[in-house]
Each structure stands twice: as C-alpha cells, then as structure tokens.
C-alpha positions in Angstrom: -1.2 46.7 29.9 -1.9 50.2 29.6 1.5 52.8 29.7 1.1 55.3 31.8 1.7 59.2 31.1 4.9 59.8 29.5 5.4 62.9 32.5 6.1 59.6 34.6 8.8 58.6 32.8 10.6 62.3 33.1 12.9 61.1 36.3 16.7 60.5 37.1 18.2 57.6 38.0 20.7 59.4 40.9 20.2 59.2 44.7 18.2 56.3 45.0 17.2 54.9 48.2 16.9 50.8 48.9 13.7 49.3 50.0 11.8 46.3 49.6 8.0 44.6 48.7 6.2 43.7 51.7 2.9 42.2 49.6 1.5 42.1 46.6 -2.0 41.7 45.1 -2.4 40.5 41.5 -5.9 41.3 39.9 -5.9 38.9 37.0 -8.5 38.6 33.9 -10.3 35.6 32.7 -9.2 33.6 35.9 -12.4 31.4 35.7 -11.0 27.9 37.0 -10.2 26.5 40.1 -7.6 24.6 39.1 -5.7 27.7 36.7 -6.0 29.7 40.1 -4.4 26.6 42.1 -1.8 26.3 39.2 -1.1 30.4 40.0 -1.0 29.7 44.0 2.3 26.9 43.5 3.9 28.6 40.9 4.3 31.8 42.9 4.7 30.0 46.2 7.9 28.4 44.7 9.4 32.0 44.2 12.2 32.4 46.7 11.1 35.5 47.5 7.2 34.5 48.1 6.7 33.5 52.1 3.0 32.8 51.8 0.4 33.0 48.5 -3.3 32.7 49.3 -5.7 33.2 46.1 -9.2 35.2 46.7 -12.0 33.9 44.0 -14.0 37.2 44.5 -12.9 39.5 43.1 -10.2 37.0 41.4 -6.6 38.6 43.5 -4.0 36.3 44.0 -2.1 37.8 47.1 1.3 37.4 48.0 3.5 37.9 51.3 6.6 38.7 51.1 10.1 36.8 53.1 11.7 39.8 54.7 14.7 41.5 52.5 14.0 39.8 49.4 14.9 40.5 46.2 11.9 40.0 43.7 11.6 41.9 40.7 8.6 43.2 39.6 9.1 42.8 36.0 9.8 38.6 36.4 6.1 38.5 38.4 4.9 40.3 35.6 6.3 38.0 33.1 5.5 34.9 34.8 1.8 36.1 34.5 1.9 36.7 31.0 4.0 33.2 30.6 1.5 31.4 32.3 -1.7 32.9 29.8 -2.9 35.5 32.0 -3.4 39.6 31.7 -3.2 41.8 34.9 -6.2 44.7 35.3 -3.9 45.8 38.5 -1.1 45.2 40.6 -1.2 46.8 44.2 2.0 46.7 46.3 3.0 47.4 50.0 7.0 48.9 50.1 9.2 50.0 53.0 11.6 52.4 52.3 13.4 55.7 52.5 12.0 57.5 49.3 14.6 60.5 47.5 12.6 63.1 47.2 15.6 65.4 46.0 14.4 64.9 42.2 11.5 66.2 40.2 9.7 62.9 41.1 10.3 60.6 44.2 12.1 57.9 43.7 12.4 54.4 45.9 15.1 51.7 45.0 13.7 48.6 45.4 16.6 45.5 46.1 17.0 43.7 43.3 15.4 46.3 40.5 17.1 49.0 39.4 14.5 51.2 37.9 11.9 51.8 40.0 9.8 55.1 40.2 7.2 56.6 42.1 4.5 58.9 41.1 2.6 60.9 43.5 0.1 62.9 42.5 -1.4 63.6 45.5 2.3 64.8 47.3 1.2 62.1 49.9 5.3 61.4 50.1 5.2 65.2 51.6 3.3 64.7 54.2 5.4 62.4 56.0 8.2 62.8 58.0 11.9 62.5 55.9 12.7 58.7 56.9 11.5 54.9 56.4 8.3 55.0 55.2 5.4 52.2 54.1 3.4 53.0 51.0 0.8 51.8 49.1 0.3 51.6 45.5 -0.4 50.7 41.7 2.3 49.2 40.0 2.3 49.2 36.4 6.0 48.0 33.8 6.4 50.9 31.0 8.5 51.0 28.4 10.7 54.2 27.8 13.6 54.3 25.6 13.3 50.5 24.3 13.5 49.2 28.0 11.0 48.2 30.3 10.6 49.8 33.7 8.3 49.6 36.7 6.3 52.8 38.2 4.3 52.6 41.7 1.8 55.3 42.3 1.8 56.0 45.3 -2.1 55.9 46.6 -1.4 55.6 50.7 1.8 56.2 52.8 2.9 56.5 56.6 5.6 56.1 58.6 7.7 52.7 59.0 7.5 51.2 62.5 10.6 52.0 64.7 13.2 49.8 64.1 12.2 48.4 60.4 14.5 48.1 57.8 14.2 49.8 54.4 
C-alpha cells in the first residue's frame, strides 16, 4: 500500500477524542472467485465487532456494518486481508466522533486504536459545528518512526444525529 505524505504524519498524540467505525468498505485486487469472496464474507462476519458483511462482485467491495461501540482496529482488518492473500486498492470508512481540532491536524480517537489521524485537506472538519460529528473517508496504515499507524482522510462530514454516541 502506498504511504501517504509524510506532512500527515506531522501530528501529536494529546487531546484525543473517542469515536467509533460505523462501516467499512474494502476494495480488494485480484478477487476473481466466488468462493475467495465467500471465504472473505465468514471470515469477517466472525469478527466480534462485524454486525453484518455483504460482498458486492462489481466493483469487487466487501462492505461491512459495524455492532454499535465496538472496538475494531483498523490495522488487524488490514492484516487479516493481507493474511488471507489479498491487497487493498482502498479502504472507505464511516466514524462518529468528536474530532480535536486544537492541533495542527485534527485528530479522532477511535476505541480500541490508539493512533488514529485525520487529514483534511479540504478543512471540511471546519465547517461543522464543534461536537459529534459523522465523517467519511480513506483510510490508509503508514509507518512513521518503525510503527504502523492509520490516517483517515476525511472526504465528507456532518453533524451526528442528536442523541448518538461518539
């Protein structure tokens, strides 16, 4: 997978705020067979953290909802892709949260993974109201400093309904 700019990378650790994966959408290469896309759906769909996994043969995207206030990490679903033979083109997320956006870059603690950052080069996160918001976005894992870490950029975000939890 491709690293992203090392200017992502450039961000503190301090003052960050809990949230949590709603869905996610793996685009996966060379997933030609039926039955390597069936093998996908039940290995995800025994993830404690994975309510419901449907797989979508065009344009190859296995998706994956979410059980409310779980605690997957991003880097194990990216692992267990590569375990199981297969490369990612892109990852999109859905996360609900309350984003720090005291820091040179915004920043969104997701449960369960401590280093997770957000770029937003369009200053969407600005936009919004201070509070629980729902973004959209491409996740990638980059290394910095001889550790991995994941980065969401953000490409959508708007207000959380009234009354969801970060």
């Amino acid at each position: 997978m491709t690293l992203l700019r090392v200017g992502f990378l450039l961000v503190g650790l301090l003052g960050v705020s809990q949230g949590e994966y709603l869905n996610i959408e793996l685009d996966l290469q060379d997933l030609d067979c039926p039955s390597c896309a069936q093998f996908l759906e039940k290995k995800f769909s025994r993830h404690p953290a994975v309510e419901r996994v449907v797989f979508e043969d065009e344009p190859r995207v296995l998706k994956l909802a979410l059980k409310p206030e779980n605690r997957l990490r991003l880097m194990q679903l990216f692992d267990s892709v590569q375990q199981s033979g297969y490369a990612l083109r892109q990852v999109r997320v859905v996360v609900r949260g309350i984003p720090d956006m005291g820091l040179s870059e915004p920043q969104l603690r997701i449960e369960g993974v401590e280093n997770v950052r957000l770029t937003d080069p369009q200053k969407l996160l600005h936009a919004v109201k201070p509070g629980i918001v729902e973004l959209k976005g491409l996740a990638q894992l980059v290394a910095h400093e001889g550790q991995r870490m994941a980065v969401i950029e953000v490409r959508s975000v708007q207000q959380a309904v009234a009354g969801s939890k970060p």
